[in-house]
C-alpha positions in Angstrom: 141.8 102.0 76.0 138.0 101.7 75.7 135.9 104.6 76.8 134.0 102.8 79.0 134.4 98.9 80.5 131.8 96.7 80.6 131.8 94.6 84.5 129.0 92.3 85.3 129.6 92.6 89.2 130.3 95.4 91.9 133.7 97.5 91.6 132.7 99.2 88.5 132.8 103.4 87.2 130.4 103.0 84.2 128.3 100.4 82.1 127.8 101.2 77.9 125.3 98.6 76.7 123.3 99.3 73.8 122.4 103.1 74.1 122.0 102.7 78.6 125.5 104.6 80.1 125.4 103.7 84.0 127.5 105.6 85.6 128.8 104.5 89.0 132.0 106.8 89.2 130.5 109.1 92.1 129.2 106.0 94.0 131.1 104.4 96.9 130.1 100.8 98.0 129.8 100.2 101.4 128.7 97.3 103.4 125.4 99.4 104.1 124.9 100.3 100.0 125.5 98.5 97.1 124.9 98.6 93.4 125.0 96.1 90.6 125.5 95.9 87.1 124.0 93.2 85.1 123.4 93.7 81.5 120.9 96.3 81.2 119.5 96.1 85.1 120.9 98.1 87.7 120.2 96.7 91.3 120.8 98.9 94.5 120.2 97.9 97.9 120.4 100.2 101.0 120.2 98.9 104.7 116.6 99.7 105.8 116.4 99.1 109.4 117.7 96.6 111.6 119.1 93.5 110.0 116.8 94.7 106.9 117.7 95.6 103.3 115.4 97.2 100.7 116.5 96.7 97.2 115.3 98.7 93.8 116.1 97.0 90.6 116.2 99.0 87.7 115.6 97.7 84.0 116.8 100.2 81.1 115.8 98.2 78.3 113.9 100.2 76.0 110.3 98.4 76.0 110.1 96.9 79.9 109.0 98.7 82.8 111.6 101.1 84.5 111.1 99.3 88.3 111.4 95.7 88.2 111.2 94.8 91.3 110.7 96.5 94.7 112.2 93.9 97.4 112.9 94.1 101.1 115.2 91.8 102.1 115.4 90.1 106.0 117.8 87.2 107.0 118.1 86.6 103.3 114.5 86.2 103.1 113.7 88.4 100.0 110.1 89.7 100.1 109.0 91.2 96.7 106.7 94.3 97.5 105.6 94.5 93.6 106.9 94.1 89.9 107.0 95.8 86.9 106.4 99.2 87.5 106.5 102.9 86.0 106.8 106.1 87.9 104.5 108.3 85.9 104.2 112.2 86.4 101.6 114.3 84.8 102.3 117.9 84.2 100.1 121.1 84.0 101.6 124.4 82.6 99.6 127.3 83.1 100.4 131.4 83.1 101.4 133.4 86.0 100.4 136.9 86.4 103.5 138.9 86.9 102.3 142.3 85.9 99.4 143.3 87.5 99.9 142.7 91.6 103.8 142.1 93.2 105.4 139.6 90.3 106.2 136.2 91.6 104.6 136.6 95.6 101.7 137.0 94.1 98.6 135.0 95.5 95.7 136.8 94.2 96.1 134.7 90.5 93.4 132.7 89.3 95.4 130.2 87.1 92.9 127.6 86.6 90.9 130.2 84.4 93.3 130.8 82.1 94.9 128.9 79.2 96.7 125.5 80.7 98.3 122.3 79.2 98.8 119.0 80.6 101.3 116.4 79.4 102.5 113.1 80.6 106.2 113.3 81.4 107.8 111.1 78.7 111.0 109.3 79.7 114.2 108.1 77.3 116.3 105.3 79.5 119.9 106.4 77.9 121.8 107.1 80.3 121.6 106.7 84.4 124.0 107.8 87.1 124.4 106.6 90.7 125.8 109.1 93.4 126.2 108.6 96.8 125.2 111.8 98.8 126.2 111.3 102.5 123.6 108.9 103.8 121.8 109.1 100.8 122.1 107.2 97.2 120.8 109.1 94.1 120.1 106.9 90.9 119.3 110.0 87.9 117.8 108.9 84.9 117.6 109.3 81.8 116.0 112.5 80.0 112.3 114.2 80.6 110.0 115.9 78.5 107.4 117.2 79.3 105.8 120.2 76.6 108.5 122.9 77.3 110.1 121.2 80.8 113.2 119.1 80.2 115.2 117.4 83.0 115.6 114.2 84.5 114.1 111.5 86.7 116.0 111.0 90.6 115.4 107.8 92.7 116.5 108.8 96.2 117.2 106.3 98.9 117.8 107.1 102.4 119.9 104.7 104.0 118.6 103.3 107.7 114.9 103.8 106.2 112.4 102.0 103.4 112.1 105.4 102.2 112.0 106.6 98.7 111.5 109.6 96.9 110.5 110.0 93.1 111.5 113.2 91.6 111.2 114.5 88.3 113.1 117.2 88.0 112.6 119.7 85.4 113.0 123.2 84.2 111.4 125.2 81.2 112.9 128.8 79.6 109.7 130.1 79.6 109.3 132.9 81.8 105.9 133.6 83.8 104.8 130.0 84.0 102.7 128.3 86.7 102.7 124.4 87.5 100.9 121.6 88.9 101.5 118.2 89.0 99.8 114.7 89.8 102.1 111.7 90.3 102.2 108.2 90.8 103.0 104.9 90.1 101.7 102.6 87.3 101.1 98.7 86.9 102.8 97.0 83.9 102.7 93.6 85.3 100.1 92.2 87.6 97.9 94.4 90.0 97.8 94.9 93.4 96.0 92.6 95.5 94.7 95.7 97.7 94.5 99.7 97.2 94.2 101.0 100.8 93.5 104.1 102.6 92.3 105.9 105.8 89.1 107.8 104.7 89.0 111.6 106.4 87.3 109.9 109.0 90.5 108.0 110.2 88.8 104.6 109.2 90.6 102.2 107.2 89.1 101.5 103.6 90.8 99.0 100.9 89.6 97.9 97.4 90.3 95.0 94.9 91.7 96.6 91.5 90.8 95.3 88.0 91.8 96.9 84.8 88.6 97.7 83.9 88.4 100.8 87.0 87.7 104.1 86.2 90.0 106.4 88.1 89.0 107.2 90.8 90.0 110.6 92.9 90.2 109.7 97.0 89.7 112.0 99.8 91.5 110.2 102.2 93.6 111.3 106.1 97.5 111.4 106.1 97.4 112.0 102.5 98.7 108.5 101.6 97.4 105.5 99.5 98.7 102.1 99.4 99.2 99.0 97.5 99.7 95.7 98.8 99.6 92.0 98.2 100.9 89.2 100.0 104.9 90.2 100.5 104.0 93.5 102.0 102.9 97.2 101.0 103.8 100.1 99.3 102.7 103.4 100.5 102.8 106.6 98.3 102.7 109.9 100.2 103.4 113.6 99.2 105.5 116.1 101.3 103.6 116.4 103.9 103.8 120.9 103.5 105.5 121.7 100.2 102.9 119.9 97.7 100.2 121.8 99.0 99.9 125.8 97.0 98.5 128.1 99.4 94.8 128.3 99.2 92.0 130.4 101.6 90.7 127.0 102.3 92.1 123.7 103.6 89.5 121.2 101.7 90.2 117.9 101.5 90.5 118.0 97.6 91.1 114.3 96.9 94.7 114.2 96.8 95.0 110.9 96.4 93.9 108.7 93.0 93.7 104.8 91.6 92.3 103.5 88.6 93.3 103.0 84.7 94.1 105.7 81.8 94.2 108.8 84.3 93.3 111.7 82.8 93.5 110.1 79.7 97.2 110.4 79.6 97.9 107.3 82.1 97.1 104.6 80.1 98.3 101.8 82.4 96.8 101.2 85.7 97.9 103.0 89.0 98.1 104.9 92.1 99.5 108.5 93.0 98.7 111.8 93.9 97.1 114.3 92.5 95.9 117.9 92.8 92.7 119.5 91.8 93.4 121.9 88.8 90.3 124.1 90.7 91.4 124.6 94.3 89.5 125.9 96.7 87.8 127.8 93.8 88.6 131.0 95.1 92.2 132.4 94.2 94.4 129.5 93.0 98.1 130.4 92.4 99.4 127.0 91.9 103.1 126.5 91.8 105.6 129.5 90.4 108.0 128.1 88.0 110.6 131.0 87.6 112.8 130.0 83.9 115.9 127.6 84.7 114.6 126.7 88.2 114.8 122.9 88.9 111.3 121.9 89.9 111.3 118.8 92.3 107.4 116.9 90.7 108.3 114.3 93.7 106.5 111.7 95.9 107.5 109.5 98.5 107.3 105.5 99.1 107.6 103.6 102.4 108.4 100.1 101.4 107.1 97.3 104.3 106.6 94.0 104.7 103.6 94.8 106.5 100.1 95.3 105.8 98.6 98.3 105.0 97.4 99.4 107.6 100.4 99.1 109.7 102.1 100.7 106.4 100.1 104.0 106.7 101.2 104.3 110.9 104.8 103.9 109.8 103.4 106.6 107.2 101.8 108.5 110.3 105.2 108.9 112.1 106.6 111.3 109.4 104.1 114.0 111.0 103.6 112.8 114.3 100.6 111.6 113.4 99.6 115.0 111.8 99.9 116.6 115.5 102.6 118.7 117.2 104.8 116.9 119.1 104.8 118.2 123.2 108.1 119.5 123.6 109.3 120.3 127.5 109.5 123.5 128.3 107.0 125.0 125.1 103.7 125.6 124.5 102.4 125.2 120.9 100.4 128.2 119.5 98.6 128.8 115.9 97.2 132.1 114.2 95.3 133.8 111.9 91.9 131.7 111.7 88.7 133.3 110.3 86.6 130.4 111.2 83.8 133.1 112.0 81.7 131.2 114.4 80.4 133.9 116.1 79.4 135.4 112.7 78.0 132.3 111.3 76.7 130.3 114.9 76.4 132.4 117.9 74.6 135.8 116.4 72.3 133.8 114.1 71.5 130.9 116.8 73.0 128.1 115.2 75.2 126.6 117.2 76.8 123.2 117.5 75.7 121.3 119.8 78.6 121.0 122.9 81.6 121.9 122.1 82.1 122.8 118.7 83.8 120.9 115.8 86.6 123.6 115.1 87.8 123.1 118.6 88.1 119.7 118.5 90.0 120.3 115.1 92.5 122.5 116.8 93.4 120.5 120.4 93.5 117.1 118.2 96.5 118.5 116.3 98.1 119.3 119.7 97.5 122.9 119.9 97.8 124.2 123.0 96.8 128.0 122.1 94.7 129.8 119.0 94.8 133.1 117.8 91.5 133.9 115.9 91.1 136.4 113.2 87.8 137.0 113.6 85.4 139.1 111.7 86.9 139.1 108.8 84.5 141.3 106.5 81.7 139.6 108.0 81.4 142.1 111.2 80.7 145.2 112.0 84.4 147.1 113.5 83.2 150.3 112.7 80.1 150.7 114.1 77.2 150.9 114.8 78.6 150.4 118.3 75.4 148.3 119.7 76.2 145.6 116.8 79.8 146.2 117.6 80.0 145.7 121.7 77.1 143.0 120.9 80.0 140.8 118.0 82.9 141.7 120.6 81.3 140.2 123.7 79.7 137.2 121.6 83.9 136.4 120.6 85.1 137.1 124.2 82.2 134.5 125.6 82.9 132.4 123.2 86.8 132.1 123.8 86.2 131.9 127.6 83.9 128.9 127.0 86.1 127.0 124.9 89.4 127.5 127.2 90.2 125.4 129.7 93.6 124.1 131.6 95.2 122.5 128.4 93.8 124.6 125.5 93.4 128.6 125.2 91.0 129.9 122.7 91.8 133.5 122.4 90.1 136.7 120.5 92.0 138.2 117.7 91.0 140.8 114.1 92.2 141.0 111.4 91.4 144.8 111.3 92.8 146.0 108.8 92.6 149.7 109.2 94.6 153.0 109.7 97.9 151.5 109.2 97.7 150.4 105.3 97.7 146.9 104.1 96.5 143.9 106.4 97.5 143.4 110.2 96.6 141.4 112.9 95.6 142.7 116.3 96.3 140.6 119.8 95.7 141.9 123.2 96.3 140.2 126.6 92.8 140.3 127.5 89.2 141.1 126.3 89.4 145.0 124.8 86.1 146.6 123.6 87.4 148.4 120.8 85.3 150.2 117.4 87.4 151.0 114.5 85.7 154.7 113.9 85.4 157.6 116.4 83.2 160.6 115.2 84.5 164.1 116.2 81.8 164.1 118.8 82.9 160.9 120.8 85.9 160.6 123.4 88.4 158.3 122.7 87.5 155.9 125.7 84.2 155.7 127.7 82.6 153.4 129.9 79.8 151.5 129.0 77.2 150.7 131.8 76.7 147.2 129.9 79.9 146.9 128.4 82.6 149.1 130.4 85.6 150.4 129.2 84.8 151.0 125.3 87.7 152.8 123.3 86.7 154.6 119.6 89.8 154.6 117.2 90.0 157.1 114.6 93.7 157.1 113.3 97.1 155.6 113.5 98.2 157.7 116.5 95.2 156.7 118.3 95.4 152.8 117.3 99.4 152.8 118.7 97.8 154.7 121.8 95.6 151.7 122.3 98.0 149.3 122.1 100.1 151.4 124.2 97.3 151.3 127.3 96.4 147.8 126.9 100.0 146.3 126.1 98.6 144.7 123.0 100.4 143.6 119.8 99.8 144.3 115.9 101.7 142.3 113.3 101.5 142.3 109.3 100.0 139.7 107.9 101.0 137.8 105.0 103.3 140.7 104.4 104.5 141.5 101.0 101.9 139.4 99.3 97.8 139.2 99.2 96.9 142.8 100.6 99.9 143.4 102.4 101.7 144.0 98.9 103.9 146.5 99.6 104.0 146.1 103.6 105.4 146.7 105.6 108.0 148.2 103.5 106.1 151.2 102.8 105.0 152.2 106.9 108.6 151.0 107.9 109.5 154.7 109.0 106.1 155.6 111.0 106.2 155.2 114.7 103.5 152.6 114.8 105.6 150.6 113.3 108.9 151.5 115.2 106.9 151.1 118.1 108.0 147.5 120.3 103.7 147.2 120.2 104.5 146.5 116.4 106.1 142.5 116.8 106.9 142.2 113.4 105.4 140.2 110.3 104.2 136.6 110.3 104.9 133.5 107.9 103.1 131.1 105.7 104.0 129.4 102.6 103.2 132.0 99.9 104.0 131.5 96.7 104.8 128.0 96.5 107.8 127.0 94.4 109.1 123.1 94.0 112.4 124.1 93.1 113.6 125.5 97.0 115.0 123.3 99.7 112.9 125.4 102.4 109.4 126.7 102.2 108.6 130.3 102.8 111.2 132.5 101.6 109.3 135.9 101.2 108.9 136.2 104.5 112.3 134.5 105.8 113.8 137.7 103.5 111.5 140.1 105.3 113.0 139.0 109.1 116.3 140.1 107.8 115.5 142.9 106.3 113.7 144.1 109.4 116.6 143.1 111.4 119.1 144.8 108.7 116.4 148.1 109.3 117.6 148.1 112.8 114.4 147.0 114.1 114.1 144.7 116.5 111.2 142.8 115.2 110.1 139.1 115.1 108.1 136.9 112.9 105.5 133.7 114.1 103.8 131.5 111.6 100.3 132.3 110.4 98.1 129.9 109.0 95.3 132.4 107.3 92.8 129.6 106.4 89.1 129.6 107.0 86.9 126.7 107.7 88.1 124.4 110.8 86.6 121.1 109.9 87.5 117.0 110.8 87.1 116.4 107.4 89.7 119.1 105.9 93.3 118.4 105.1 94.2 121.1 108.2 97.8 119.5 108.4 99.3 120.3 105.4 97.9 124.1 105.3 98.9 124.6 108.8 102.4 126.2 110.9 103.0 126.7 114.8 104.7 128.6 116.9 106.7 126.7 119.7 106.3 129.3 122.6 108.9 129.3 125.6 106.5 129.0 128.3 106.3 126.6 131.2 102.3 126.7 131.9 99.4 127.7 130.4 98.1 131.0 131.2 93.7 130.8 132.2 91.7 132.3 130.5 90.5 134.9 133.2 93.6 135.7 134.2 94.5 137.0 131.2 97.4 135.6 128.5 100.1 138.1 128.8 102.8 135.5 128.9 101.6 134.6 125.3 102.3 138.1 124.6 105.3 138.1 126.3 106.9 135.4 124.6 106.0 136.9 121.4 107.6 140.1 122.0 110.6 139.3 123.7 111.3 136.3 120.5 111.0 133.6 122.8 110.2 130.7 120.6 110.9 129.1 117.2 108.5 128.3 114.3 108.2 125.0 112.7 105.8 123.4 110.1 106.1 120.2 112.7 108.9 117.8 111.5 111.3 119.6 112.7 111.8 121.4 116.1 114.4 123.1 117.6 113.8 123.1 121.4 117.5 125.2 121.7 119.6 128.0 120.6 122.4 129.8 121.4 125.1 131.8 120.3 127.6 132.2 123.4 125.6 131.1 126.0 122.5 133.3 124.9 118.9 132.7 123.3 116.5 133.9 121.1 115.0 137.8 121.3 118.4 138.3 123.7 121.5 140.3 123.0 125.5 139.4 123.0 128.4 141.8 123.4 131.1 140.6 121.6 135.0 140.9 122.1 136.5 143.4 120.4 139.0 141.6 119.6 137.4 138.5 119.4 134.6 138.1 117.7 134.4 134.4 117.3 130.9 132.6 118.7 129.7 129.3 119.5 126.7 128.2 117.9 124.2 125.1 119.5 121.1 124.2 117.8 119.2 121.0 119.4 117.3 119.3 116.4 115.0 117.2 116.4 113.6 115.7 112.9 111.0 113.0 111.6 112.3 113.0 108.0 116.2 112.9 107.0 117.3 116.5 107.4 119.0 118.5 104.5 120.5 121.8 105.9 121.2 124.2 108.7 121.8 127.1 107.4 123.3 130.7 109.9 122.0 133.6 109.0 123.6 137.1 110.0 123.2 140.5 108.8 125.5 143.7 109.5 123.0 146.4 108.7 123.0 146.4 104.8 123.9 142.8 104.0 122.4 139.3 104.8 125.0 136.2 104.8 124.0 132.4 104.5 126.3 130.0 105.9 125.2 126.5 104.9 125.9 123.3 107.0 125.3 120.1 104.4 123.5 117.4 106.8 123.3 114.6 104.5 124.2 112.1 106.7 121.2 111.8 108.9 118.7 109.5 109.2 115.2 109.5 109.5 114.0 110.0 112.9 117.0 111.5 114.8 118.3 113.9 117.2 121.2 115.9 117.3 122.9 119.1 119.4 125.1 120.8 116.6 127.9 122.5 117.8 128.9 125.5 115.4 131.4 127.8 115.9 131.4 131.0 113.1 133.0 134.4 113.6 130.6 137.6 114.1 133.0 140.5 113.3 130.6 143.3 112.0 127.9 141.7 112.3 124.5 142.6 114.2 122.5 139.6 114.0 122.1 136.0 113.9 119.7 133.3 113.5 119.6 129.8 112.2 117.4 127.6 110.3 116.8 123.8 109.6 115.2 122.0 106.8 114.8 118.1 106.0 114.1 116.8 102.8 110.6 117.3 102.2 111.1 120.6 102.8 109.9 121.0 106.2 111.5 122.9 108.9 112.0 125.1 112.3 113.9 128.4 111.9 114.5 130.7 115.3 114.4 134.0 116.4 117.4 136.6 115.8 120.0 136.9 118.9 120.8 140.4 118.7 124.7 141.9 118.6 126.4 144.6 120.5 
């Protein structure tokens, strides 16, 4: 019997024509999916919304473009989007620094100075399989090379949706190697008849190709560009978090492109993404690509018959239109900013006119509450104490001024001192504190101008402080940047046992495209902590510095869903803010996805259970709530020594959903718990542990 059998319809496991293998043995047609076979073109078409289809067509042949045809498909009106087109990925392999700082969390790495490579992913059409993953369909392609990376090309489609995702995922032996990568897709055939985009001023802009374009790099808002012609549009977006390396600054770096021969290595016309190999031009660590790890180059597509501007508000719906969604019941809160205005405006006499631009930056991505990080090597914390009180009361005037009934601006430091490493400093209400005491001076006096002024000259005095004024500390970026090493090595001082030390706090650092969640260094940290017996807690920092319109603030920043009912004012003091902190009421999420409940037997987040002795089965319910199709949940536990995953498989969601999961898992031993969720694109919400008696 023949290896393989040749069927020109549906109802068949594999195709051998010429040198293409299509493999449809792990595919199951269904009235929602289905996948043809004709000759060397493979046609799948998914159910894209109501009474809607969208359809890919695939051509293997050797010399014709890989796309064929992108259709949607309505009361069997088919509506083709665009022919004849390539998915082209361009690769850049740099060095990582592993030696010198804390191996792969490193930050401080200036790879675009040193010795880098860039290829254009080459593609051989030999072979292709089709999987059906839950409510997803996976078409893999082929084989890609790219200098030392070798994998394959995935088409994903996600059933209910006209999304797509692009992936070309690769690995390299290499060890120490740092990535980047631009993306996109190319023209064979005829052109668009527009390339659209919302400029960072939210105002729609479109352009007539010709062949004859340079490329040209686009700063543009919601980090999409689109083509379109008559039948509809095609939009091509990043994830929204995970293709953006952590950087000090959130500039708007043109991360979108159009034009012919990019970088010399594109030779057809097209339309993608991109990355700027400089950053921010300050540290730029670029992607870690650890040897054997699967590296996801993606990029998304939103099919649509519409045009583009209605296109990029379908787009827009992915990130809540790049603001945090109002959830009953929480109040959204942000740290770690070192916009400086009171460095840069207030002292010198320069400020904006009315209320200033960062503010307007900060309430128009639905934040309800900020936590600066002001000062930041620009002050004067130690002294002398007339520039000191004079910087401290400019910050404290300044947050008054810019709080009102929906929006709480609130002094915070970085201060790093006495403790070791970096930490952030939050207190309840405006402290006059100075970072030095000489012998001499008391440890608090009262100012005539000023009042209650306290000097610090040690760790025993800064806990003290914290102590009288009920304020918090926190590491920041632990493990990484100038926390390496922290808080690991203060873990047994009683600053840090104290409940004034909260915890650690989380951003995306190091960046790696071959994870399903974003964030990992400090997601191991919480349960360490918790695994050290400490009852600590971790919110999500955002550590960048200039606030402006104009910036791509989304995709560099986090929040922290607080369980509060109203918003504290400003002269009353924000103690609840504190309070929810402390006490690990409230979730983080990158925005996507929220979590607006959990429980483990009836109990929440920051509380404690006492389990059966002889029983120590639990029941588990997580409220999710999700923009793009989800991926996992995962339950995490810890008995003291040992962390354990559990890993719930949610590939049969949609896009746009809700969903209370009822879990039931058995705690024997344990002394912990918390959960996480993640979609696709990598975003996600993980709570706060539930402690165990």
């Amino acid at each position: 019997m023949p290896k393989y059998l040749v069927l020109f319809l549906t109802f068949l496991s594999s195709l051998a024509y010429a040198q293409t293998e299509i493999n449809l043995s792990d595919f199951k047609q269904s009235k929602d999916v289905k996948a043809e076979i004709e000759q060397e073109v493979l046609s799948v078409s998914w159910t894209s919304g109501k009474d809607e289809k969208a359809k890919i067509v695939i051509d293997f042949a050797k010399d014709k473009p890989l796309i064929k045809s992108l259709q949607l498909i309505k009361s069997n009106v088919v509506k083709e989007l665009m022919a004849d087109l390539n998915p082209a990925f361009l690769l850049t392999v740099g060095k990582r620094d592993l030696v010198s700082q804390n191996g792969w969390n490193i930050f401080f790495d200036k790879t675009n100075k040193k010795p880098f490579q860039r290829f254009a992913v080459e593609m051989i059409k030999n072979e292709a399989t089709v999987i059906s993953d839950g409510n997803r369909t996976i078409v893999k392609i082929g084989k890609l090379k790219a200098g030392n990376f070798t994998g394959n090309l995935e088409i994903t489609l996600y059933n209910n949706s006209p999304l797509m995702n692009f992936a070309a995922v690769v690995s390299t032996e290499i060890d120490s190697t740092a990535i980047l990568y631009d993306a996109g897709l190319l023209n064979k055939g005829k052109l668009w008849k527009n390339i659209s985009w919302r400029n960072p001023a939210d105002q729609l802009q479109a352009t007539s190709p010709a062949r004859k374009d340079t490329v040209t790099p686009l700063a543009v808002k919601y980090r999409t560009i689109v083509g379109n012609n008559e039948a509809g549009s095609v939009a091509v977006f990043p994830a929204p978090h995970q293709y953006f390396y952590p950087l000090d600054e959130a500039f708007n770096l043109s991360f979108t492109w159009f034009g012919q021969n990019y970088a010399n290595l594109f030779a057809d016309y097209g339309l993608g993404i991109r990355q700027d190999l400089n950053g921010d031009n300050r540290y730029v660590p670029w992607f870690n690509a650890p040897p054997k790890t699967q590296q996801r180059l993606n990029f998304y597509c939103l099919l649509s018959t519409e045009t583009a501007e209605k296109a990029i508000e379908e787009v827009k719906k992915f990130t809540h239109n790049d603001r945090y969604k109002p959830l009953a019941h929480y109040k959204t809160m942000s740290s770690h900013f070192h916009n400086e205005y009171v460095m840069n405006n207030i002292i010198p006499k320069k400020e904006e006119k009315g209320t200033p631009v960062f503010v307007d930056v900060f309430k128009n991505t639905g934040i309800n509450i900020v936590h600066l990080g002001e000062f930041h090597y620009t002050a004067h914390p130690k002294g002398p104490d007339s520039l000191r009180l004079k910087e401290l009361k400019a910050l404290h005037d300044m947050c008054s001024r810019f709080s009102d009934t929906k929006f709480l601006l609130l002094p915070g430091e970085e201060p790093n001192e006495f403790y070791g490493g970096h930490w952030l400093s939050f207190f309840p209400k405006p402290v006059n504190w100075i970072m030095a005491r000489s012998p001499e001076k008391p440890f608090v006096t009262q100012d005539p101008v000023y009042g209650k002024v306290y000097r610090i000259a040690n760790k025993a005095e800064m806990l003290k402080l914290l102590e009288l004024e009920n304020g918090l500390a926190w590491t920041a970026h632990a493990r990484t940047k100038g926390s390496t090493g922290y808080p690991d090595k203060y873990k047994e001082e009683d600053f840090y046992k104290s409940d004034r030390f909260m915890g650690a706090a989380w951003k995306n650092i190091p960046a790696d495209l071959s994870t399903p969640k974003i964030g990992k260094r400090v997601l191991d940290l919480m349960d360490d902590m918790a695994n050290w017996g400490l009852r600590k807690h971790v919110i999500a920092e955002s550590d960048i510095f200039t606030i402006r319109p104009e910036n791509e603030m989304y995709a560099h920043l986090n929040v922290n869903y607080l369980q509060m009912e109203t918003l504290p004012q400003y002269k009353d003091g924000w103690q609840p803010v504190l309070d929810a902190m402390q006490n690990g009421k409230f979730f983080v999420s990158t925005g996507e996805v929220l979590m607006p409940e959990f429980t483990v037997n009836g109990k929440h987040s920051g509380e404690t259970i006492t389990l059966n002795d002889k029983n120590a089965n639990a029941e588990i319910i997580v409220k999710g709530d999700w923009t793009f199709p989800l991926n996992l949940l995962e339950i995490v536990t810890g008995d003291g020594k040992s962390v354990f995953r559990e890993k719930i498989n949610l590939n049969y969601t949609s896009a746009f959903g809700s969903e209370t999961f009822k879990l039931k898992t058995n705690l024997k031993g344990k002394k912990w718990i918390r959960v996480e969720l993640w979609d696709v694109a990598t975003n996600g919400a993980f709570s706060q542990q539930i402690w165990i008696e």
